[in-house]
Short mmCIF file of the C-alpha atoms (twelve columns), coordinates in Angstrom:
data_MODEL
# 
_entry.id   MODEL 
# 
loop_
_atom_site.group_PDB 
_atom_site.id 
_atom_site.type_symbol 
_atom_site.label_atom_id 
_atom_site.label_alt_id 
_atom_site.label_comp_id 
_atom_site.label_asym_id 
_atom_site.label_seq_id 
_atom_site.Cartn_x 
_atom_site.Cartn_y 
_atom_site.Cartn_z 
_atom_site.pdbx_PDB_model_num 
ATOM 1   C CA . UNK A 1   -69.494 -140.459 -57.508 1 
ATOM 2   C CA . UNK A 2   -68.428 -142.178 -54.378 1 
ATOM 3   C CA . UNK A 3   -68.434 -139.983 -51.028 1 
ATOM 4   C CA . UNK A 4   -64.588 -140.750 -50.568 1 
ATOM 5   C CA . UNK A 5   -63.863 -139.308 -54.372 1 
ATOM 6   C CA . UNK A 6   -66.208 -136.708 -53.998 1 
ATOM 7   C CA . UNK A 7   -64.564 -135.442 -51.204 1 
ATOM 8   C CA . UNK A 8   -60.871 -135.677 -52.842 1 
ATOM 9   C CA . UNK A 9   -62.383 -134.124 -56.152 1 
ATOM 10  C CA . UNK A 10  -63.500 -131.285 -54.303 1 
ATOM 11  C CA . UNK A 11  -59.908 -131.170 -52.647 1 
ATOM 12  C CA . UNK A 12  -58.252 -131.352 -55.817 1 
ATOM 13  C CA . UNK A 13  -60.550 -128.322 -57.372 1 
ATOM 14  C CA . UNK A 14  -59.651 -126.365 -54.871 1 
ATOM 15  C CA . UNK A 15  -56.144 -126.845 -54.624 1 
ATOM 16  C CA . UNK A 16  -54.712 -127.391 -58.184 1 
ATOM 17  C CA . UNK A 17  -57.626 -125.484 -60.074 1 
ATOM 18  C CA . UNK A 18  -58.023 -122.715 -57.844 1 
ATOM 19  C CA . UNK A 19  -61.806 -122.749 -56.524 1 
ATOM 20  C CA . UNK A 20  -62.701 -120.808 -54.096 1 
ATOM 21  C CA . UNK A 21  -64.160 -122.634 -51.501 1 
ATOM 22  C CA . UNK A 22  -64.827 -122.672 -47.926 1 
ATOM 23  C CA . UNK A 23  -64.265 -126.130 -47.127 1 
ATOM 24  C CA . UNK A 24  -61.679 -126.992 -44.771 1 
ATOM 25  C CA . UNK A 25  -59.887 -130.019 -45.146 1 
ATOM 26  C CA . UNK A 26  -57.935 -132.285 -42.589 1 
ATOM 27  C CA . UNK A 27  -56.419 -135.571 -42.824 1 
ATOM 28  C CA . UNK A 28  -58.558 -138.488 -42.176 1 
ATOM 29  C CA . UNK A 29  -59.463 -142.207 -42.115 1 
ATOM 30  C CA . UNK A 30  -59.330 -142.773 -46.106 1 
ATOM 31  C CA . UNK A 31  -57.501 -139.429 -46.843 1 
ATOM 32  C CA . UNK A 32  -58.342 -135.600 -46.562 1 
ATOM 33  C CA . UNK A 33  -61.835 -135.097 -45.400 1 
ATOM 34  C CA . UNK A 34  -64.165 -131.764 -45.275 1 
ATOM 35  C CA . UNK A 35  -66.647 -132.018 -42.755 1 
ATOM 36  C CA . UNK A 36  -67.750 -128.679 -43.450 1 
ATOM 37  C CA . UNK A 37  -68.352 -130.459 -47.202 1 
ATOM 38  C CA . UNK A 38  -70.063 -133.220 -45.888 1 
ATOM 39  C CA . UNK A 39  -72.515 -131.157 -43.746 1 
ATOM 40  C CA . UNK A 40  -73.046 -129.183 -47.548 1 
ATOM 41  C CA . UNK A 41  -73.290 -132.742 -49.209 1 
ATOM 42  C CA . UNK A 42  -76.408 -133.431 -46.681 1 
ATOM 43  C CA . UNK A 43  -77.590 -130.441 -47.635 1 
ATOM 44  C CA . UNK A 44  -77.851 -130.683 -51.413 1 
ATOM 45  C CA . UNK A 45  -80.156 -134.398 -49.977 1 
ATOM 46  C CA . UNK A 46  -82.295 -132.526 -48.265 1 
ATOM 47  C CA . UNK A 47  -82.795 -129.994 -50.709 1 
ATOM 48  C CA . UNK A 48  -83.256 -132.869 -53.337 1 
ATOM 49  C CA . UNK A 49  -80.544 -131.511 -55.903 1 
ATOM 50  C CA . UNK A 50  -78.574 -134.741 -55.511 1 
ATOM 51  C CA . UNK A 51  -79.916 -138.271 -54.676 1 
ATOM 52  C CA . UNK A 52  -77.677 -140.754 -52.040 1 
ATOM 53  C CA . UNK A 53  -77.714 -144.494 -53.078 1 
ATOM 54  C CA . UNK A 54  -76.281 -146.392 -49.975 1 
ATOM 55  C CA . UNK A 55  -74.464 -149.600 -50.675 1 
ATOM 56  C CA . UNK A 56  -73.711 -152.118 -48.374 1 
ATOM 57  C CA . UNK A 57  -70.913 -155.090 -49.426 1 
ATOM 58  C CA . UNK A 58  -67.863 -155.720 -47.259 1 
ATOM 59  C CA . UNK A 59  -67.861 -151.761 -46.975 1 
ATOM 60  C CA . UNK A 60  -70.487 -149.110 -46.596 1 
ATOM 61  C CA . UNK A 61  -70.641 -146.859 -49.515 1 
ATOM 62  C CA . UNK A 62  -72.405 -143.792 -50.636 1 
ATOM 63  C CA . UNK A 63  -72.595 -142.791 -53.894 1 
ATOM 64  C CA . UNK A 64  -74.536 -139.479 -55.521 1 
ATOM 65  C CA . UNK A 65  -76.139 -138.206 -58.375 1 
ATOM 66  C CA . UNK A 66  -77.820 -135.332 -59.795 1 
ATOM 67  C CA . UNK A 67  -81.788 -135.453 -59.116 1 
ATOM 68  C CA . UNK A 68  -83.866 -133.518 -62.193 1 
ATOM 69  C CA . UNK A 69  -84.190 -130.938 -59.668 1 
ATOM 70  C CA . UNK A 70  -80.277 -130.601 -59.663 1 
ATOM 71  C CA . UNK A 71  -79.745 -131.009 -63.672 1 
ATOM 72  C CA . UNK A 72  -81.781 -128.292 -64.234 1 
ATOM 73  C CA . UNK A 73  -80.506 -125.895 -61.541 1 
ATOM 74  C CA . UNK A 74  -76.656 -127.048 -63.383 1 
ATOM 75  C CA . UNK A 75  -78.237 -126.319 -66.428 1 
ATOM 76  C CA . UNK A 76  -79.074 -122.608 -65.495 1 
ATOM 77  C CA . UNK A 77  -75.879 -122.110 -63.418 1 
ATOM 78  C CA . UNK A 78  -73.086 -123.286 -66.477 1 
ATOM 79  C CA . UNK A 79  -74.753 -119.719 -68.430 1 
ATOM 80  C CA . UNK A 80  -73.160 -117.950 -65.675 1 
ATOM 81  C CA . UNK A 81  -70.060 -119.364 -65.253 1 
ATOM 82  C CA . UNK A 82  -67.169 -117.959 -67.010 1 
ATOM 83  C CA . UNK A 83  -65.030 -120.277 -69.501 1 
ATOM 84  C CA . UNK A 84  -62.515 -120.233 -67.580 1 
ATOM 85  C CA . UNK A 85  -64.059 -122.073 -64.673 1 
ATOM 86  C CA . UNK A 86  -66.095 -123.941 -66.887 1 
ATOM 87  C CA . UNK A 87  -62.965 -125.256 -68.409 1 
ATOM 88  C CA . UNK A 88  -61.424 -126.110 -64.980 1 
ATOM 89  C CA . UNK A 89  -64.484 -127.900 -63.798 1 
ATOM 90  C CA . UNK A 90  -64.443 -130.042 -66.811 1 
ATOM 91  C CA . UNK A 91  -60.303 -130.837 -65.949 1 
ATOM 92  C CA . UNK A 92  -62.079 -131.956 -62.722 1 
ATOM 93  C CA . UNK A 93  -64.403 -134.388 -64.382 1 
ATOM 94  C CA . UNK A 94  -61.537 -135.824 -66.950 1 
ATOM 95  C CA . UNK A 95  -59.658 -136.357 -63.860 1 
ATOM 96  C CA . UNK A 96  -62.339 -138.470 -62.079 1 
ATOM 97  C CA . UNK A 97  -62.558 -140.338 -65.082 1 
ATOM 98  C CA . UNK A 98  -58.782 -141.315 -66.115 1 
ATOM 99  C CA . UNK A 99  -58.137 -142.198 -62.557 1 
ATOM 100 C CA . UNK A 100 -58.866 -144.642 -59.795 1 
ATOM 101 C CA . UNK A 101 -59.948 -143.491 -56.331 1 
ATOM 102 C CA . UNK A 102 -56.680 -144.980 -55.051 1 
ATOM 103 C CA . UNK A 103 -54.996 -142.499 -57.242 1 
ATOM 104 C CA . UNK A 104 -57.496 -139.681 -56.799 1 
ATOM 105 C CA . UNK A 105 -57.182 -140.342 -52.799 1 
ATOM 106 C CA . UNK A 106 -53.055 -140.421 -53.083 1 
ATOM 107 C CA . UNK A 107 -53.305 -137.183 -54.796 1 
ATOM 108 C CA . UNK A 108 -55.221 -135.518 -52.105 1 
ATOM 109 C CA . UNK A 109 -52.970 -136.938 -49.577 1 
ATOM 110 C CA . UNK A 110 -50.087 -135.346 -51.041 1 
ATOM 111 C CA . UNK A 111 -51.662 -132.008 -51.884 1 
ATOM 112 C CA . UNK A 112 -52.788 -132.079 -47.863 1 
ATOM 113 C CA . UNK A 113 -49.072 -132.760 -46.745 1 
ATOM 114 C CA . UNK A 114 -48.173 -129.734 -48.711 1 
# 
């Protein structure tokens, strides 16, 4: 995923699927933005659980994946998570995929104005 819909996603979870989370969003350049989440994003680098590609075209992009490291850690952690928030983090993922980040980011902008 792209840092700008990774960002929104997380926005969206939180929001319409009720995760609790601690990140606190505000509106921004492209749309809502967590800096606490970004600072956690860093993070997850540094601890190698997710890998950042850096693109550079007319825009700078970043864009993440899981590392092995951070498949199997998922792996272990979807035992422990209930259905129910299983469930909701797969809505997440369908979402991500049946929309653009235009869309994604004008949904975050309107659950922000709320």
């Amino acid at each position: 995923q792209h840092k700008k819909m990774l960002q929104k996603l997380i926005l969206i979870a939180k929001a319409i699927f009720g995760y609790e989370m601690s990140f606190n969003f505000i509106p921004y350049l492209y749309g809502p933005y967590s800096f606490e989440l970004s600072r956690f994003i860093k993070k997850l680098v540094t601890d190698g659980l997710i890998s950042e590609k850096l693109t550079k075209s007319q825009i700078t992009e970043y864009s993440y994946s899981l590392t092995s490291l951070g498949e199997v850690i998922l792996k272990e952690a979807e035992k422990s998570i209930d259905k129910e928030s299983l469930d909701k983090l797969h809505q997440v993922i369908k979402l991500s995929s049946n929309k653009t980040t235009s869309e994604i980011v004008s949904i975050a902008k309107n659950i922000i104005k709320q």
